[in-house]
C-alpha positions as CSV (number, residue, x, y, z in Angstrom):
1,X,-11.5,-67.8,-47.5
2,X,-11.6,-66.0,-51.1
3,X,-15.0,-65.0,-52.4
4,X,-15.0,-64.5,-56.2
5,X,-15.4,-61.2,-57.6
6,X,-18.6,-62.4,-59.2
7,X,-20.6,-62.7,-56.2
8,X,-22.9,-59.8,-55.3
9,X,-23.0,-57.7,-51.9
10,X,-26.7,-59.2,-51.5
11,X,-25.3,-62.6,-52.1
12,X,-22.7,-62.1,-49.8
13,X,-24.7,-61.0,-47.1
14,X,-27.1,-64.1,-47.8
15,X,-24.4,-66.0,-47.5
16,X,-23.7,-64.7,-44.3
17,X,-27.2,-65.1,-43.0
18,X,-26.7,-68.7,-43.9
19,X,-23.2,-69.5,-41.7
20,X,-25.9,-68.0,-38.9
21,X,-28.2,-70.5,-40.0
22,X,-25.8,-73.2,-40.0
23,X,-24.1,-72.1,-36.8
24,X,-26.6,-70.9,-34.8
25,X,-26.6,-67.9,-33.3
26,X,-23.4,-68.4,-30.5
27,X,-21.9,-68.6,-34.1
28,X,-21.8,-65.3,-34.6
29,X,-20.0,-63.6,-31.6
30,X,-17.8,-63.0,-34.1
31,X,-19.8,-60.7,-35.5
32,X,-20.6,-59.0,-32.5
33,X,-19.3,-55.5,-31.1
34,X,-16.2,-56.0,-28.9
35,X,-14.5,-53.4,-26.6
36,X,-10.7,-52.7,-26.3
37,X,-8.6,-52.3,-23.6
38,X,-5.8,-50.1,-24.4
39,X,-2.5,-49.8,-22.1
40,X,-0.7,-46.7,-21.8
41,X,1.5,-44.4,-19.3
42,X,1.7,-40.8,-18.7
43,X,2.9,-38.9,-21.1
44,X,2.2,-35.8,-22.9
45,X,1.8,-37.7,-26.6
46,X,-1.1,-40.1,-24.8
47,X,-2.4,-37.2,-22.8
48,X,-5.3,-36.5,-25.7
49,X,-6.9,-39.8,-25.1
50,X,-6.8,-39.3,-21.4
51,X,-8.8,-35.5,-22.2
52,X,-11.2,-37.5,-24.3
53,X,-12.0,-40.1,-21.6
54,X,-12.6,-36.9,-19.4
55,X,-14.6,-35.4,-21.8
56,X,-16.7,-37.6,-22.3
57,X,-15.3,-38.3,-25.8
58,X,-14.1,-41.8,-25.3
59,X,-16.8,-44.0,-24.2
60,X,-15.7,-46.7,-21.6
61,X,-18.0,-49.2,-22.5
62,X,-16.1,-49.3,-25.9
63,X,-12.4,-48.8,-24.7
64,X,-10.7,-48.8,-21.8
65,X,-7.7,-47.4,-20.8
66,X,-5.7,-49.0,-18.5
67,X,-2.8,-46.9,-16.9
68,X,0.7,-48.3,-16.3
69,X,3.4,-46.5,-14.7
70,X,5.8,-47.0,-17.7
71,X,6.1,-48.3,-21.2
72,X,7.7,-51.6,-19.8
73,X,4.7,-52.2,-18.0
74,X,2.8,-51.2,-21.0
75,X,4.4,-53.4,-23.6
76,X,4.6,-56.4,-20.8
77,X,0.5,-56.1,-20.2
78,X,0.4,-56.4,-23.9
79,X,2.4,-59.7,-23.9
80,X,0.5,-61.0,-21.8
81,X,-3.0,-60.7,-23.3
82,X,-4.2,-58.4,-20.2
83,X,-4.0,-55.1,-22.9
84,X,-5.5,-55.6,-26.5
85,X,-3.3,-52.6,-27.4
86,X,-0.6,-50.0,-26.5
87,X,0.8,-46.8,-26.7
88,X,4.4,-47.2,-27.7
89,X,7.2,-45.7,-28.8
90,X,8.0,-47.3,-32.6
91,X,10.8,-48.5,-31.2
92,X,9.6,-50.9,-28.5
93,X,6.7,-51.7,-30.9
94,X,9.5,-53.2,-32.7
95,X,11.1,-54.6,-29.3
96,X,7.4,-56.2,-29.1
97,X,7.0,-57.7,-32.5
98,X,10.3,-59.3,-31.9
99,X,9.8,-60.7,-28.5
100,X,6.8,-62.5,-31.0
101,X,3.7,-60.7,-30.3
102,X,2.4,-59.5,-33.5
103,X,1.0,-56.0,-33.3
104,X,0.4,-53.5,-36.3
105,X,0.4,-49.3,-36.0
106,X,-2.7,-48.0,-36.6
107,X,-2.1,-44.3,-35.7
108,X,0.5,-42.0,-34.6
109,X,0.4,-39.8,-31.2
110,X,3.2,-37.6,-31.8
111,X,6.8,-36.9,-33.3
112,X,9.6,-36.5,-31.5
113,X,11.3,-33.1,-32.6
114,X,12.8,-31.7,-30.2
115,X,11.8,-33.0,-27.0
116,X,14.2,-35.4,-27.0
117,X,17.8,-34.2,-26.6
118,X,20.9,-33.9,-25.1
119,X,22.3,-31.4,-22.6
120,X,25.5,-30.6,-21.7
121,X,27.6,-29.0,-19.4
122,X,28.7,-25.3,-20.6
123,X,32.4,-26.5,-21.0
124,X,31.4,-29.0,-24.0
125,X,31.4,-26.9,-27.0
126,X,30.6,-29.3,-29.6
127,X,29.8,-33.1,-29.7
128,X,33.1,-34.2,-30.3
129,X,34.3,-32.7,-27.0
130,X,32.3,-35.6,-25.3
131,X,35.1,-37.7,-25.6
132,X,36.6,-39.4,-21.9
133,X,33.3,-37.4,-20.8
134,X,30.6,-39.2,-18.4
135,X,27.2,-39.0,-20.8
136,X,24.0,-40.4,-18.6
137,X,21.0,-42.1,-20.5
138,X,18.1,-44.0,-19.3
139,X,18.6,-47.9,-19.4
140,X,15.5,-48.0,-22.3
141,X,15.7,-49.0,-25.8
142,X,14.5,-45.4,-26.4
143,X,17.3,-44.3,-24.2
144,X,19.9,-46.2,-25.9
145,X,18.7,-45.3,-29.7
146,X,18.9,-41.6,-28.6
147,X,22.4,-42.5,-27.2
148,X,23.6,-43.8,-30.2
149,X,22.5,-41.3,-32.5
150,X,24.3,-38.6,-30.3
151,X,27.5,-40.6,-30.9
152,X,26.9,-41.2,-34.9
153,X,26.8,-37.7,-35.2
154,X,29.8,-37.0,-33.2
155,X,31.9,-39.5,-35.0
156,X,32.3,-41.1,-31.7
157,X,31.8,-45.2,-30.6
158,X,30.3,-45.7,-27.2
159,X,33.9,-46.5,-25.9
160,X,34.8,-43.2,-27.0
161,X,32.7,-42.1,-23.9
162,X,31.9,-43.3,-20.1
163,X,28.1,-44.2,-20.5
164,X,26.2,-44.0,-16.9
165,X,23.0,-45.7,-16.9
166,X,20.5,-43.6,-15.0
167,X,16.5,-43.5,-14.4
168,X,14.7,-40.8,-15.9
169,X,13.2,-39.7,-12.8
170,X,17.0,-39.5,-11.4
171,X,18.0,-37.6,-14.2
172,X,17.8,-33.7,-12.2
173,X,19.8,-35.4,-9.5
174,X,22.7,-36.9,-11.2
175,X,22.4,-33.3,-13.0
176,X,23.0,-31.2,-10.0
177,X,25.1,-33.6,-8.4
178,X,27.6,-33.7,-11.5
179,X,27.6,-37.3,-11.7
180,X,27.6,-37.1,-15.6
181,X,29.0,-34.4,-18.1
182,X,25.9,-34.7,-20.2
183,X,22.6,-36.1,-20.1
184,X,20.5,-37.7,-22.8
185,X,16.8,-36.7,-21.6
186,X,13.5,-35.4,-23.0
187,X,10.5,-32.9,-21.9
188,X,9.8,-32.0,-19.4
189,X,13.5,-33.0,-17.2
190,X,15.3,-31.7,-20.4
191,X,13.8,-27.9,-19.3
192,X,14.6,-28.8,-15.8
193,X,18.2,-29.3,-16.8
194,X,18.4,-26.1,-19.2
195,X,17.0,-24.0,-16.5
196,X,20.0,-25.4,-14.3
197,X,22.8,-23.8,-16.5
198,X,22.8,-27.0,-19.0
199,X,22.8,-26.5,-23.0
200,X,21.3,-28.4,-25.6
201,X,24.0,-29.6,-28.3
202,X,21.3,-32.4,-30.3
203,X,17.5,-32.6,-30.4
204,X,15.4,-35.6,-32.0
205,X,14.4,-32.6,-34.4
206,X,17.5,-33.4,-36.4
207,X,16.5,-37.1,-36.8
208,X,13.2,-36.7,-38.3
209,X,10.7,-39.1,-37.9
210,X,12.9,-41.7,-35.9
211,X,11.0,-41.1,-32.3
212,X,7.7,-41.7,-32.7
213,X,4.8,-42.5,-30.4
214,X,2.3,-45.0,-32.2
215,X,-0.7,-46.5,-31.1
216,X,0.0,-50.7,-31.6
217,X,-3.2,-53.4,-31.3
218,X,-2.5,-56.6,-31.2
219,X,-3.1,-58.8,-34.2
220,X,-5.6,-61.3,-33.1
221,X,-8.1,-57.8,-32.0
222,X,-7.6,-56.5,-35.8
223,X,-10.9,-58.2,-36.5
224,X,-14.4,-57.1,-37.3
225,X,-15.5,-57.5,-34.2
226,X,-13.0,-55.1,-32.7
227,X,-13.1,-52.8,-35.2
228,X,-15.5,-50.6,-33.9
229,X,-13.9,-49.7,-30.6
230,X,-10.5,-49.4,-32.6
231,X,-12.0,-46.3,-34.6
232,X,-13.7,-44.7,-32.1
233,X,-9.9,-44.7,-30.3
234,X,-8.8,-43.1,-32.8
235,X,-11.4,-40.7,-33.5
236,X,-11.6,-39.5,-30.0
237,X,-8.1,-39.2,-30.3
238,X,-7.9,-36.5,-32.8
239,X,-10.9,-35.0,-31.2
240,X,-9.1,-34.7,-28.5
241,X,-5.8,-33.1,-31.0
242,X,-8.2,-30.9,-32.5
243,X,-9.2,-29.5,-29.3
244,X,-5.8,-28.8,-28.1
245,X,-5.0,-27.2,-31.8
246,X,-8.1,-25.1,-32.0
247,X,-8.3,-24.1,-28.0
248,X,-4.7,-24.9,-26.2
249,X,-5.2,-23.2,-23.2
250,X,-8.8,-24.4,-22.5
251,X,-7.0,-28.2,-23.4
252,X,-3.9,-27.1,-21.2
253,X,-5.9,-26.0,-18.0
254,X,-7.7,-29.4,-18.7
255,X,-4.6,-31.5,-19.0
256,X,-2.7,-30.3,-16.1
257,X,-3.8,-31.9,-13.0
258,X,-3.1,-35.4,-15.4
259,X,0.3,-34.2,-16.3
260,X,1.1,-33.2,-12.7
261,X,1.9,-29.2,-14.3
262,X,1.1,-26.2,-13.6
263,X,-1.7,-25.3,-16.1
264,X,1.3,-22.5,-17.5
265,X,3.7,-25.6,-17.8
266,X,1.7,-27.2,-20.2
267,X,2.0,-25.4,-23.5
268,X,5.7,-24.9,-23.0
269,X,6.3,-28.6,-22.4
270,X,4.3,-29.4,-25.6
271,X,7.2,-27.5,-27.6
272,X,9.2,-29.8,-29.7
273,X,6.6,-32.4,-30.2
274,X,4.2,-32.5,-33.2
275,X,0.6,-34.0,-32.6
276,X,0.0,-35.4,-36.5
277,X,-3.8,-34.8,-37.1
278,X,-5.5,-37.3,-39.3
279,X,-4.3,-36.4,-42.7
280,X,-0.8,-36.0,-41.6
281,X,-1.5,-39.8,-39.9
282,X,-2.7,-40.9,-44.0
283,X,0.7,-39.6,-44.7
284,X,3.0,-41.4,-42.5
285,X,1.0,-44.9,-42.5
286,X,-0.7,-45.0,-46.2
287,X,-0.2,-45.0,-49.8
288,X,2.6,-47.1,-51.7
289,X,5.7,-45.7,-49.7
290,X,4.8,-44.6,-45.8
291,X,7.2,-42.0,-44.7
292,X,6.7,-44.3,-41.3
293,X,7.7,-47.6,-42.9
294,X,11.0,-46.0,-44.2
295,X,11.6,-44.7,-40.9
296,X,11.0,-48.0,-39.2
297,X,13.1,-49.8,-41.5
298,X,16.0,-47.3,-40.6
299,X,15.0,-47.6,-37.3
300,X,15.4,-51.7,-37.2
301,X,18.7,-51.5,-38.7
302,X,19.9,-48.9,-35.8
303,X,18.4,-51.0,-33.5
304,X,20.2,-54.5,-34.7
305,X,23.4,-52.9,-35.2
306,X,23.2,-51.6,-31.4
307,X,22.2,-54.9,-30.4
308,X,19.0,-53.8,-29.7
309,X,17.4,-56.3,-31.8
310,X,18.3,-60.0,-32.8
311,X,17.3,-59.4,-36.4
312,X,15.9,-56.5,-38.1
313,X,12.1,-56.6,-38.5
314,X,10.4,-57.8,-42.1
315,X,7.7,-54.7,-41.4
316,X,5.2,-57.5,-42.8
317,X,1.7,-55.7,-41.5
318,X,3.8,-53.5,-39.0
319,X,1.5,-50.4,-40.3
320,X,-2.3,-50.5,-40.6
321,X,-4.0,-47.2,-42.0
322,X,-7.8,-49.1,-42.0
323,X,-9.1,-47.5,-38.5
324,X,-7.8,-44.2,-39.8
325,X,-11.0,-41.5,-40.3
326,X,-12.1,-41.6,-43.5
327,X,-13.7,-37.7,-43.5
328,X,-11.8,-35.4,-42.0
């Protein structure tokens, strides 16, 4: 429905008043306040929603979280209707949009740069020396991208390599067992691994922007109705950030017993992942050219040309900045 310029904001709302009218009043749940359910696993980018639902921050009767033991279980409760929302990598909110669920972004958790990487034995000197060598990598579309980016910058193809497929919670084993050469991994393993004579040789913080963590809702919840719960989501979010900014060893005594660390584990494992705050959010999902729609464009082709996608994505409505705060 278009309404004409020309009409007033107290027409409007008498308009309004009369679809009540007309309807009666069970014709206006649409109008009505509507709690989210939000779907998300452990992980150090989520954990600030978590400390606001502790805190008292997030307010259940508005959203709910609803833990899953991984983001396959995440993006499958999604699918299914049982989640109104999801924390995702931007990757699998891709994977999502494709397997035709329409979701949009409507914030970022945290960049990827440096906790991401790859480790290698101290007998690979450079990435061209992976050549013939046994490189592990989880079986996830995360997994994979972080694979093939390894291999673009070592001028190598994946049959250049012998690529063994292993969970992430397998990854110290295969490690100390010397079932692979190398190991694509991430925070808090990847530390694990370094601390057991490995060496990082690549780190997602020379691929900018590319893993992301993004908070996705589904299309049919980006309503008026919903909108409510979707703000204060976000808000409590960035509360949440701006706690762990302003006091991160308060926040990192609060967050351990989630995160299953030691309270001293917690800051360090933070390191190579950057927590945007709001105005850094404006600037990856807003204005005319969003440094996030560029990067998901790149990311779509990666994807396709790794057979990670059928298509690449249009990126029609793939980033929504409305439930952003708008002081700050």
């Amino acid at each position: 429905m278009i309404i004409s310029q020309a009409i007033t904001r107290r027409r409007f709302v008498t308009y309004l008043a009369g679809l009540a009218f007309t309807y009666g009043l069970s014709g206006c749940t649409w109008l009505k306040d509507r709690p989210v359910t939000i779907a998300l696993n452990s992980w150090l980018g989520y954990e600030p929603l978590f400390l606001a639902r502790r805190e008292g921050w997030l307010q259940d009767r508005q959203v709910g979280l609803l833990q899953t033991a991984s983001a396959t279980e995440s993006m499958q409760v999604l699918r299914e209707g049982r989640a109104d929302g999801a924390a995702l990598t931007l990757d699998e909110a891709l994977k999502v949009r494709a397997a035709g669920t329409p979701v949009s972004v409507v914030m970022v958790f945290d960049i990827s740069a440096g906790a991401d990487m790859l480790v290698v034995g101290p007998d690979i000197r450079q990435l061209s020396d992976l050549k013939g060598r046994v490189v592990g990598f989880e079986t996830s579309a995360l997994g994979a991208l972080m694979l093939a980016e390894v291999l673009y910058a070592a001028g190598l193809s994946r049959t250049d390599i012998k690529p063994f497929a292993v969970n992430i919670d397998k990854h110290q084993q295969a490690w100390k067992h010397r079932q692979v050469d190398a190991m694509v991994t991430y925070e808090p393993v990847a530390g694990q691994l370094l601390s057991d004579g490995g060496v990082k040789l690549f780190d997602s913080g020379q691929i900018p922007n590319t893993i992301v963590d993004v908070l996705v809702m589904r299309g049919d919840v980006l309503d008026f109705s919903h909108a409510r719960a979707i703000r204060h989501a976000v808000a409590a979010h960035f509360m949440a950030v701006n706690h762990f900014n302003s006091n991160p060893y308060d926040a990192a005594y609060r967050m351990a017993d989630h995160l299953g660390l030691s309270a001293a584990d917690v800051l360090p494992a933070f390191k190579g992942i950057i927590l945007p705050d709001e105005r850094n959010n404006y600037r990856l999902l807003d204005g005319v050219a969003p440094e996030l729609l560029r990067s998901a464009g790149r990311l779509s082709k990666l994807m396709r040309e790794n057979r990670l996608l059928a298509e690449e994505d249009s990126l029609v409505d793939l980033l929504n900045p409305a439930y952003l705060p708008k002081d700050f």
